[in-house]
C-alpha positions in Angstrom: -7.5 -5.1 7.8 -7.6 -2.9 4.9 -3.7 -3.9 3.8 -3.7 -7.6 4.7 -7.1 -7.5 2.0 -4.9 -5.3 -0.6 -2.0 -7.6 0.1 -4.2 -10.4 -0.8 -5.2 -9.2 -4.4 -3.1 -8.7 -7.6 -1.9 -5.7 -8.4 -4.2 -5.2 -11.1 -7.1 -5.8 -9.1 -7.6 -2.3 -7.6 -10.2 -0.8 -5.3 -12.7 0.3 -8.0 -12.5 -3.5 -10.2 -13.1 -5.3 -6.8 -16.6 -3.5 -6.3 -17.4 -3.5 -10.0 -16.8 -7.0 -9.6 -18.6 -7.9 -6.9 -21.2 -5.4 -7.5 -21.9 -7.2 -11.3 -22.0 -11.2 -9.5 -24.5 -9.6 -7.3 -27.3 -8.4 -10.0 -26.1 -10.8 -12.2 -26.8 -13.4 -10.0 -30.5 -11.7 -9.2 -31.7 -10.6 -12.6 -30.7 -13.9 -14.4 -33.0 -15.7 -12.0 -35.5 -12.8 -12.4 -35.4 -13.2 -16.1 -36.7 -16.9 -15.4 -39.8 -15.8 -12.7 -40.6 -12.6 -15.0 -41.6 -15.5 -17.5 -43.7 -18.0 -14.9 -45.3 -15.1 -13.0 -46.6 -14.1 -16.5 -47.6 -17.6 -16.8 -48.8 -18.0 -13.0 -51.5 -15.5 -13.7 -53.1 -17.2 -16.5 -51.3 -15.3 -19.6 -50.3 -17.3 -22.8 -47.0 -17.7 -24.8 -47.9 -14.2 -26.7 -47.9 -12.2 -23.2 -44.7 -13.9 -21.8 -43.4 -12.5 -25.2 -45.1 -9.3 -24.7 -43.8 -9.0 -21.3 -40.1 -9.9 -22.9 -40.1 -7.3 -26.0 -41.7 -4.0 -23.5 -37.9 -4.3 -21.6 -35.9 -4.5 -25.0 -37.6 -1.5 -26.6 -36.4 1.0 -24.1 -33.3 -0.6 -24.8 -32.6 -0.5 -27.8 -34.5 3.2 -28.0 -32.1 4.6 -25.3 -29.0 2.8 -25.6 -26.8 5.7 -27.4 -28.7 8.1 -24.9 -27.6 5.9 -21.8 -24.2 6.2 -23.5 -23.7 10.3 -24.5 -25.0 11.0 -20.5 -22.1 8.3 -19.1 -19.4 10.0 -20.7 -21.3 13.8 -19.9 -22.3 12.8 -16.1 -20.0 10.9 -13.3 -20.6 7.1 -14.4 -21.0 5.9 -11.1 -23.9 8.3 -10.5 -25.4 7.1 -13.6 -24.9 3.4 -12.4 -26.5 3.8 -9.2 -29.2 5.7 -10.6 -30.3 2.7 -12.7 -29.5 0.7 -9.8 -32.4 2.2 -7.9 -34.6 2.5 -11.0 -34.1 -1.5 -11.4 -34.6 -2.1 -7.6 -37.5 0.2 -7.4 -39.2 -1.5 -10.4 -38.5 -5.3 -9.9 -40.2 -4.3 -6.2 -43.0 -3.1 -7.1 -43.2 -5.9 -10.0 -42.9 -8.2 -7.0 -45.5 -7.1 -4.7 -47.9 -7.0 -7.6 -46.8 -10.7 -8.0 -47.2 -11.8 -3.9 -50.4 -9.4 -3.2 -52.6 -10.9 -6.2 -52.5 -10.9 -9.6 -50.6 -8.0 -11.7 -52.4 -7.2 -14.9 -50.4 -7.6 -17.6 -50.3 -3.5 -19.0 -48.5 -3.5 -15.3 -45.9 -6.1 -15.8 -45.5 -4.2 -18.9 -45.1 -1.5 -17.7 -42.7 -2.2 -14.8 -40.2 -4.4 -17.7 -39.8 -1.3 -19.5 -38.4 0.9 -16.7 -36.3 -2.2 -15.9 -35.3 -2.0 -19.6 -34.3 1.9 -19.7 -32.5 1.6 -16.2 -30.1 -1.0 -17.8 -29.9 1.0 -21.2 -28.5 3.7 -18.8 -26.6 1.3 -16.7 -24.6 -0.6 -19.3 -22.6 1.8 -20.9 -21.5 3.4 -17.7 -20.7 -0.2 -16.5 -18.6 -1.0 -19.0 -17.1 2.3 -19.2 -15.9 2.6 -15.4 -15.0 -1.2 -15.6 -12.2 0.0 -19.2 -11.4 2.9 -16.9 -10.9 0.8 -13.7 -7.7 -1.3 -14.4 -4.6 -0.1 -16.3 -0.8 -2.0 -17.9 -0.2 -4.6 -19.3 -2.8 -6.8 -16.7 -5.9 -5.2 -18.5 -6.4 -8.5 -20.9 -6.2 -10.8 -17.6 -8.0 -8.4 -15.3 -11.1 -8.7 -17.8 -10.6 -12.4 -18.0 -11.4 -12.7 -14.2 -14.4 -10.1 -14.6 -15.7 -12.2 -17.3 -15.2 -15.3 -15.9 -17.1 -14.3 -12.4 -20.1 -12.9 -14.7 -20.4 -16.3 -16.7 -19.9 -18.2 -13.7 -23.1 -16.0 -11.8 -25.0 -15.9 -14.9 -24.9 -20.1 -14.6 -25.5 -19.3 -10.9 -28.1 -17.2 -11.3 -30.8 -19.2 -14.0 -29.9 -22.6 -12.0 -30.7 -20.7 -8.5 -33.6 -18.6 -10.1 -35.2 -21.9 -11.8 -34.8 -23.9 -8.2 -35.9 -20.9 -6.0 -39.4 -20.3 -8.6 -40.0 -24.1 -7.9 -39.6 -23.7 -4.2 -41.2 -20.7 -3.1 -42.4 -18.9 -6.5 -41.7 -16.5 -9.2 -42.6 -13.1 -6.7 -39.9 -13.9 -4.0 -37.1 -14.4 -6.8 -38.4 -10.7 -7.8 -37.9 -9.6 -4.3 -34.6 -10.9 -4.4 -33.5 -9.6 -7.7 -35.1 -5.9 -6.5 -32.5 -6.5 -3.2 -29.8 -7.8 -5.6 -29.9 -4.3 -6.9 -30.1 -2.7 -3.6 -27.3 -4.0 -3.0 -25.1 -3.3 -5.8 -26.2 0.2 -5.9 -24.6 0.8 -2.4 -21.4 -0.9 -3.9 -21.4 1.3 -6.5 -21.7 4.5 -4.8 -18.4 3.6 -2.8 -16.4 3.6 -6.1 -13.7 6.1 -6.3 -13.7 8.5 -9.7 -10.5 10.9 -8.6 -8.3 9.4 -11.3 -10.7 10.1 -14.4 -10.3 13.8 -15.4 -13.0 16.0 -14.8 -15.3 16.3 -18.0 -14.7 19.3 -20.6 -18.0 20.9 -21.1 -19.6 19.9 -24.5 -22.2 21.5 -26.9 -25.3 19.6 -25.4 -26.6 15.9 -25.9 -27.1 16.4 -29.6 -23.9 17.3 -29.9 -22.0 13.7 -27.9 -24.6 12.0 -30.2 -22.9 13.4 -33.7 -19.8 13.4 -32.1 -19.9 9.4 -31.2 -21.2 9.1 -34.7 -18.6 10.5 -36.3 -16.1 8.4 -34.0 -18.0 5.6 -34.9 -18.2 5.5 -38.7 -14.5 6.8 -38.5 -13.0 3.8 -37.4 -13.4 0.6 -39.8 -12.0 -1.9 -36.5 -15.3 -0.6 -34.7 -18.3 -0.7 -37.5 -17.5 -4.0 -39.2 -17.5 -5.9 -36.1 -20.4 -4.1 -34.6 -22.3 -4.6 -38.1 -20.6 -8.8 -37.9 -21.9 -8.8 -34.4 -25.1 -7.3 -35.0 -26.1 -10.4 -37.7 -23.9 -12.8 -35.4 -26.4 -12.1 -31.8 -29.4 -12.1 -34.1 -29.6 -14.8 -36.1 -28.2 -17.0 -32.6 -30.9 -15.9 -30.8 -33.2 -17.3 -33.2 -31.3 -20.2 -33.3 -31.1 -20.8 -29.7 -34.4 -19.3 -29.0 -36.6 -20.4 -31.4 -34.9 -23.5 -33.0 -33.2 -25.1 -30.6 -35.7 -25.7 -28.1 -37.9 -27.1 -31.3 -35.2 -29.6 -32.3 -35.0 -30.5 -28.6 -38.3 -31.6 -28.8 -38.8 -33.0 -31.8 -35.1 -35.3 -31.8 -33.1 -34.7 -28.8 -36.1 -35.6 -25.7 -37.1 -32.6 -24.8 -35.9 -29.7 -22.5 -33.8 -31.0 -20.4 -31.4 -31.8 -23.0 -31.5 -28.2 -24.3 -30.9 -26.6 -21.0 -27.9 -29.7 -20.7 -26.3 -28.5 -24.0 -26.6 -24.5 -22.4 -25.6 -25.3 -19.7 -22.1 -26.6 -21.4 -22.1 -23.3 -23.3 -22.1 -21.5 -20.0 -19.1 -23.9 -18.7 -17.3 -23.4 -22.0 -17.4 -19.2 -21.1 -15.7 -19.9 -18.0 -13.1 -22.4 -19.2 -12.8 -19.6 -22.0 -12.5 -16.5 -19.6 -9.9 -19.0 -17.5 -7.5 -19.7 -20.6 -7.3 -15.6 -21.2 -6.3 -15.4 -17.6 -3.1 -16.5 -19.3 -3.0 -16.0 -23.0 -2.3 -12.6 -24.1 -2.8 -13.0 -27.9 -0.5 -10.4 -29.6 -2.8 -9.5 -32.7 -5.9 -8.7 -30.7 -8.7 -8.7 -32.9 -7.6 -11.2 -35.3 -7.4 -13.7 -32.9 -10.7 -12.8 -31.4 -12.1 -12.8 -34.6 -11.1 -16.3 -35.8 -12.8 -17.5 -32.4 -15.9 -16.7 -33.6 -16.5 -18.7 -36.8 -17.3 -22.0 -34.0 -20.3 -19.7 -33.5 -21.8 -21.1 -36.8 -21.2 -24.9 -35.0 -24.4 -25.0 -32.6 -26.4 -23.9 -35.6 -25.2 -26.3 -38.2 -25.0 -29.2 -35.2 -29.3 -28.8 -34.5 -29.7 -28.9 -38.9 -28.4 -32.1 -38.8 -29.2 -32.7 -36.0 -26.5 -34.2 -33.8 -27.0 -36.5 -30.6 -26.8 -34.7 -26.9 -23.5 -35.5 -26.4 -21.9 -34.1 -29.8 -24.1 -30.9 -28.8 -22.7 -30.4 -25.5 -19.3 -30.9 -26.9 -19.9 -28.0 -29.6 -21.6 -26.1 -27.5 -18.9 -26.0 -24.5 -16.3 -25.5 -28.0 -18.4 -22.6 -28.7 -18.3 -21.1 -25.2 -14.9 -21.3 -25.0 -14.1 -19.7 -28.3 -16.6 -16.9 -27.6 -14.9 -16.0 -24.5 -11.5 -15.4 -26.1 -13.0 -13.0 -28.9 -14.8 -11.3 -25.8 -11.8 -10.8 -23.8 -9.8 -9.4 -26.7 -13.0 -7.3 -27.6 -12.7 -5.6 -24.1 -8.7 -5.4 -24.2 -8.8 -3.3 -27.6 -11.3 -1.3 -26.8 -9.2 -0.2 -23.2 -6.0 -0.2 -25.1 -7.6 1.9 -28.0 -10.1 4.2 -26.5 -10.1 7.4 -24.9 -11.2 7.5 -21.7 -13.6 10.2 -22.0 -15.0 8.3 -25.1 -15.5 4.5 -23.3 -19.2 4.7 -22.6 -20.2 6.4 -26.1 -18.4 3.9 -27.6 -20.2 1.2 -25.1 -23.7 2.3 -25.8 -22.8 1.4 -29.5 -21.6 -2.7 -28.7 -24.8 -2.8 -26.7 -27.1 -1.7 -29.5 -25.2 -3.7 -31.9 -25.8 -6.6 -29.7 -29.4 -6.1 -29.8 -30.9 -4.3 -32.1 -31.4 -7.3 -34.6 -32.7 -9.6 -31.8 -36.3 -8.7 -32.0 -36.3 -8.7 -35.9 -34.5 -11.9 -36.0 -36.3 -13.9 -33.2 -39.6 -12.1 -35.0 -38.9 -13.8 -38.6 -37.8 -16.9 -37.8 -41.3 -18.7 -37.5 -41.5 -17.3 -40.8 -38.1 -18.4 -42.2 -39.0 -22.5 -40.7 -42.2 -22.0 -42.8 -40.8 -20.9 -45.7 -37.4 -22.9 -45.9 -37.6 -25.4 -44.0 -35.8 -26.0 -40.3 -32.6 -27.3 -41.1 -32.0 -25.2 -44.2 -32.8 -22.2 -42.0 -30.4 -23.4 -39.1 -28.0 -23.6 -42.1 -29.0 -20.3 -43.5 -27.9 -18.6 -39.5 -24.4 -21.1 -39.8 -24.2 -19.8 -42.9 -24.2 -15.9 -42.5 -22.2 -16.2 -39.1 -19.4 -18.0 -41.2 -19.8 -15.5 -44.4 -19.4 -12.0 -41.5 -17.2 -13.1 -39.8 -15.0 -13.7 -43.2 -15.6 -10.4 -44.1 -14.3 -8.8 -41.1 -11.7 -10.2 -42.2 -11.3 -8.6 -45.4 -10.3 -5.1 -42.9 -6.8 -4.4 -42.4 -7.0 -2.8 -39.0 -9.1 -6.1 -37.4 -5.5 -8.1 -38.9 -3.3 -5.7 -37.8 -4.6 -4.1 -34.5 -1.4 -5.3 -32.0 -1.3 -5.4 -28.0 0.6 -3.3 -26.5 2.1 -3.3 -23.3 0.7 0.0 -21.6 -2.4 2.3 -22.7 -1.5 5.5 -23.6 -4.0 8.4 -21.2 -5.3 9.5 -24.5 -6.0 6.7 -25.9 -3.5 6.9 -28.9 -0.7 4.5 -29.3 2.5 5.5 -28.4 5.6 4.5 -30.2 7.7 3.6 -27.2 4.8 1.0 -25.8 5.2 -1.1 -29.1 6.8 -4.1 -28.5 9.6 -4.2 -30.6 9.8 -5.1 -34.0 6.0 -4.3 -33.7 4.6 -1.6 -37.2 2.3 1.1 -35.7 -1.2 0.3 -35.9 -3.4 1.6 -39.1 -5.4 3.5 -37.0 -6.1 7.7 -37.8 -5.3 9.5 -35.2 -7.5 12.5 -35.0 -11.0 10.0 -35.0 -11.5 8.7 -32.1 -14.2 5.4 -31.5 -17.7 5.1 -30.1 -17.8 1.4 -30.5 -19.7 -1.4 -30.7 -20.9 -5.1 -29.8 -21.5 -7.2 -26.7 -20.5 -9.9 -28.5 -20.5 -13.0 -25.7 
């Protein structure tokens, strides 16, 4: 049975990138519906707006606060043992969040409470994840292998918030709670079946201080890695505002409402997977400044609700949009495995993930403000605006032009002359810095 399975997958999908695989649909599919009942069970026992936002920012702090932690342990600690740790943490918490919800009526200090342990389990989880997913797949399939991964996530996270809506309708938001709490379950008994022979056992290091001044130094060492985490980190946050503060307002106010607005996302989330299904097949040769250049349509859904545009032009930037955001995000992950060291993928992890969110709270925070103050379409403008001015400057660095694919990854994470293809100039990269890295940028 076992070979007739491995018969049945590509080469490139190993052992280890089937259960990450499967193992991410899973919680994706639970915790994007559990994002949904979070909000209505908040709702369902009387609180207001204010505590559904209250309830929202207590699992981002712990995020953001232990994001570079979560990252220095990953690279100290066996990854997988660090996922399925958060696994149970998430499982334990969304549980108890969900008996609360079916045995009476949680207080909100409790629901709190239980968010935030959900937020420092997946500020732990994450940059294992994604560093045992760089580690899992190898050659010159990487790009296409992370296309797939990709394109299974966007497809559950679509999955997930359409099933999560429908099954808080049906039957409530503390039985989609349950099922996220399973989800996790689940996943964590996945994960513990992953195989960590071929990653070389960990040198011992001068203490979690140290890995923390050490990723800094890798970070702020390589140009590549802080302009796009600093384009990234004004790219997420001003659209979050726009999508969650602005556009549900012009929906209102112009478009007829929500269902519209979930339409026009839901075209977003369809333009991901048409995105993560083209890079299946693409294998842009200049990396980053490809991705790059995919990312100025991120200014489109911002300008298109200033004017604003009907539904239909929406969903037609929007699904543009997803699909262009998809390629930079596929060529994000296939630098980072061609270009970092192993032993350095989760550091470098932790750093995209707090790139990717630690302007969201700020940004989401002042744009009530900005409306006031500007106006809503010159706002909206304002977001198109700096995405478009960023994203130019990123530009402006010679190793985002000039970063090339190469055919195989080198074990240390260098280039190697003989994997250039030819005619190909090495990379301006310095060789003894090494990256902690950057943003989540889809």
């Amino acid at each position: 049975m076992s070979t007739t399975a491995s018969r049945r997958r590509p080469t490139w999908a190993g052992r280890n990138y089937t259960l990450l695989t499967a193992s991410a649909v899973v919680t994706s599919l639970g915790s994007n519906g559990a994002l949904i009942a979070a909000a209505f069970a908040v709702l369902a026992v009387g609180g207001d707006a204010g505590d559904v936002g209250l309830v929202a920012a207590a699992r981002t702090l712990p995020l953001v606060l232990f994001l570079l932690i979560g990252g220095a342990v990953a690279d100290r600690l066996p990854r997988h043992h660090v996922m399925v740790a958060a696994n149970v943490l998430n499982c334990v918490s969304q549980g108890a969040f969900a008996v609360l919800m079916l045995a009476g009526e949680p207080l909100l200090w409790q629901m709190m409470l239980l968010s935030a342990l959900g937020g420092t389990g997946q500020a732990f989880f994450g940059p294992a994840a994604e560093g045992m997913l760089l580690s899992s797949v190898d050659g010159e399939q990487a790009g296409r292998a992370f296309a797939v991964f990709r394109m299974a996530m966007q497809g559950s996270i679509l999955g997930g918030a359409a099933l999560g809506g429908a099954m808080v309708a049906a039957v409530g938001p503390g039985w989609v709670l349950a099922a996220d709490a399973a989800a996790f379950a689940v996943a964590a008994a996945l994960r513990a079946f992953l195989d960590v022979k071929h990653i070389p056992p960990r040198a011992p290091g001068g203490g979690l201080l140290s890995d923390l001044r050490e990723g800094w130094r890798e970070f702020s060492g390589r140009p590549w890695l802080w302009g796009i985490v600093v384009q990234f980190s004004l790219a997420n946050a001003v659209v979050a505002a726009a999508d969650a503060v602005y556009g549900p307002l012009v929906a209102r106010d112009h478009l007829g409402g929500a269902a519209p607005w979930g339409l026009a996302l839901g075209f977003f989330g369809g333009g991901t997977v048409v995105g993560a299904l083209i890079m299946t097949r693409w294998k842009p040769v200049r990396l980053l400044f490809t991705g790059t250049l995919c990312v100025f349509p991120l200014a489109l859904p911002s300008a298109a609700l200033a004017v604003p545009v009907p539904v239909a032009v929406l969903c037609a930037v929007m699904f543009v949009t997803g699909v262009s955001v998809e390629v930079f995000g596929v060529s994000w992950m296939t630098a980072l495995h061609q270009e970092i060291p192993e032993e350095k993928l989760s550091r470098v992890s932790a750093y995209d993930w707090f790139g990717s969110v630690a302007l969201v709270p700020l940004a989401t925070a002042l744009a009530g403000p900005a409306e006031a103050t500007l106006g809503r379409p010159e706002a909206l403008w304002g977001c198109a605006a700096l995405i478009v001015v960023a994203t130019a400057a990123v530009l402006c660095v010679p190793d985002v032009r000039n970063l090339r694919r190469r055919t195989s990854r080198a074990v240390t994470g260098s280039p190697a002359a003989d994997d250039r293809p030819e005619g190909v100039e090495p990379e301006v990269v310095e060789p003894e810095v090494v990256e902690p890295e950057v943003v989540e940028k889809a």
